[in-house]
N, C-alpha and C positions, 0 to 999 in steps of 0.2 A: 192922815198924818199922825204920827206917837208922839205922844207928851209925856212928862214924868209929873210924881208925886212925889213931896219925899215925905217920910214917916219917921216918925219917932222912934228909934229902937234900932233902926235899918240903918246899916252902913251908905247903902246905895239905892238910890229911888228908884220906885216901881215905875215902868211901862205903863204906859195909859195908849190903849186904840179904839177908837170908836166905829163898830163898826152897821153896815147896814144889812136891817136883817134881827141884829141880836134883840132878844128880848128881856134878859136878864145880863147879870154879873158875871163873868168867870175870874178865874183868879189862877194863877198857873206858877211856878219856878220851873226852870228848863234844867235838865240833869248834868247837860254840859258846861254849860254857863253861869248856872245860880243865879241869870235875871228873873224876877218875879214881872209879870207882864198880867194884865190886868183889861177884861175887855169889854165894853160898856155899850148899852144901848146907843144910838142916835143926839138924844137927844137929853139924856140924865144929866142934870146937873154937874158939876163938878164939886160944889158943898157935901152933895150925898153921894158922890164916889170918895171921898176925901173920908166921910165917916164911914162908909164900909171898908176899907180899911182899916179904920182906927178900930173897929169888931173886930176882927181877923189880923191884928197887930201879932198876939201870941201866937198862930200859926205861922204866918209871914218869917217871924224869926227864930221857931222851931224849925225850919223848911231850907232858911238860905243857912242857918248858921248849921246844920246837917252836912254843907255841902263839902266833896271832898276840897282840899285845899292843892291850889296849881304847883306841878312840880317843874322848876324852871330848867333847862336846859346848863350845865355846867361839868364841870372834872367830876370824875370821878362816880358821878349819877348812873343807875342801871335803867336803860330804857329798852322796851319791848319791840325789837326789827324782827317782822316779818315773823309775828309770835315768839320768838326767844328773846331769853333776858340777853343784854348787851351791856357792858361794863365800858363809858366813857372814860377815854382817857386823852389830856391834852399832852400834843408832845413837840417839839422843836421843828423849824419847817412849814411846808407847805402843805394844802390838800387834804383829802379826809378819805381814810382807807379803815375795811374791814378784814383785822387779823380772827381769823378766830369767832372767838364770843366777845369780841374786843375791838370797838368803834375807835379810833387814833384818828386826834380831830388836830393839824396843825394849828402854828398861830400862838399868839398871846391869849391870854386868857378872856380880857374885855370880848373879841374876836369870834369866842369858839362858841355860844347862841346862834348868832345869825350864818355863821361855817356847815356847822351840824343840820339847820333846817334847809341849807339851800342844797344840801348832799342829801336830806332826807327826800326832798322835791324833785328831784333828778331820778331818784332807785324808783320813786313813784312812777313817776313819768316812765323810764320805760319799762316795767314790767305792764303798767296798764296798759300801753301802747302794744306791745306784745300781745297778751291776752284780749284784747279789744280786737284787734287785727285778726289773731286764730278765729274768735266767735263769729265774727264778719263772715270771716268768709267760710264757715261750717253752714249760715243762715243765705249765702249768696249775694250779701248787701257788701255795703261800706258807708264810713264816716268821713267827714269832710276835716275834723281837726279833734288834737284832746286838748283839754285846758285843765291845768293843774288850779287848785282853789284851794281857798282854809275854811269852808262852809262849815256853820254849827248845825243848820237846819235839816240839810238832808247829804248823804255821802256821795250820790252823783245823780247828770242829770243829764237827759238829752233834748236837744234845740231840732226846733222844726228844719234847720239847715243841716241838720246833723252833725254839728259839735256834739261832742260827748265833754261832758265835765266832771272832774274827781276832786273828792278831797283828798290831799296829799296823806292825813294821817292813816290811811289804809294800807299803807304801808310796814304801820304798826303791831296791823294785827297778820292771825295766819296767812301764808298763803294761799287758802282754800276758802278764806274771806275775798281777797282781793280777787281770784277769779269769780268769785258768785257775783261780785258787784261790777264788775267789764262784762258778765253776762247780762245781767238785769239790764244795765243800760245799751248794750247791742242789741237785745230785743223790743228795746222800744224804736230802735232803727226800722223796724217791721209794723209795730203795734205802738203810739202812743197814748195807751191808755194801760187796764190794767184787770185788761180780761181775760178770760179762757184763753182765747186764743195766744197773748200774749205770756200766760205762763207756761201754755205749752213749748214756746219757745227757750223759755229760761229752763226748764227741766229738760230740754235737749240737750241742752249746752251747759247743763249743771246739773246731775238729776239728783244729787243730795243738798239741792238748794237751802230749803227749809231748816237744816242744822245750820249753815252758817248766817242766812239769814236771822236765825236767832241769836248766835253767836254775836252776830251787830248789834243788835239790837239790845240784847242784854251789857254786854263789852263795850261798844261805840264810846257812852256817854265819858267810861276811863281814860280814852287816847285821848280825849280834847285838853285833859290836864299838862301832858308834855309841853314843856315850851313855852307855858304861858308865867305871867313875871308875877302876877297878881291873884290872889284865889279867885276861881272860879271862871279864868278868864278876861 
């Protein structure tokens, strides 16, 4: 189970998980998040995880106060759909439609947060479902269901039942991201692991995998900013 520390210096206490196995200290910030998480032998004390921090205090707050700062959801914000910039604009009415390079979110203002993510949630859902669907059935399988998510940890996942699960903000980026990642995860429909034979599958059904996989990778930790009220999440 995680505990926190807090530190001197630090807006927000560190993650404490003890885990079994470890034999030393790690000490981590997540790029998406800016949680500093922190992972501890068994049986270390707490006094001397409490001062190893206090050593590593100056990097701790080089690290989160680096991070970039959350860009909230509102009028007039340009947010990245489906790799291009999009210019939010709230207007009279109902519903949320795309003119253009121009998101039209109805509604009052308090409204147009929770408006915009549940229209962002939707364009997810079905182009994943779409692309999921084609990969399927290139590979001969099928899934049992998709589940839309706001995971920080990883972009999608597949269940031994064959749920597939996304995170919505993939929607954010190209869409030559969002099909590499309905491929990845319809290949583990085949393969739940993350071998040969499983990436033969992904570069059937994506054979320029590896650019957008990097494109996640390097990009990803940016989308988590959208949306969020608070820095870093």
């Amino acid at each position: 189970m995680a505990t926190t520390l807090a530190v001197e210096g630090l807006a927000r206490p560190v993650r404490v998980i003890r885990r079994r196995g470890a034999r030393r200290v790690t000490l981590s910030v997540s790029r998406a998040t800016g949680t500093a998480t922190m992972t501890l032998p068994p049986r270390m004390p707490v006094a001397e995880a409490q001062a190893f921090l206090l050593r590593h205090r100056d990097w701790l707050e080089a690290r989160t106060g680096a991070m970039p700062q959350a860009i909230p959801f509102g009028d007039g914000m340009t947010l990245p759909y489906r790799g291009q910039p999009c210019r939010v604009v709230r207007r009279d009415g109902r519903g949320v439609r795309l003119t253009g390079q121009t998101i039209e979110v109805g509604g009052e203002a308090d409204t147009l947060p929770g408006a915009l993510e549940r229209w962002l949630k939707e364009q997810a859902r079905t182009r994943l479902r779409a692309r999921s669907e084609a990969h399927a059935a290139t590979l001969g399988t099928s899934f049992s269901r998709i589940a839309i998510r706001d995971t920080r940890s990883r972009w999608g996942s597949c269940s031994g039942a064959g749920t597939l699960s996304y995170s919505w903000r993939v929607i954010l980026a190209p869409d030559e991201v969002l099909d590499y990642l309905a491929a990845h995860e319809v290949a583990h429909l085949r393969e739940m692991n993350h071998s040969a034979r499983f990436w033969g599958h992904v570069k059937a059904l994506c054979p320029d995998y590896r650019e957008w996989q990097g494109w996640l990778r390097d990009n990803g930790p940016e989308l988590h900013r959208y949306g969020r009220s608070g820095a870093g999440g």
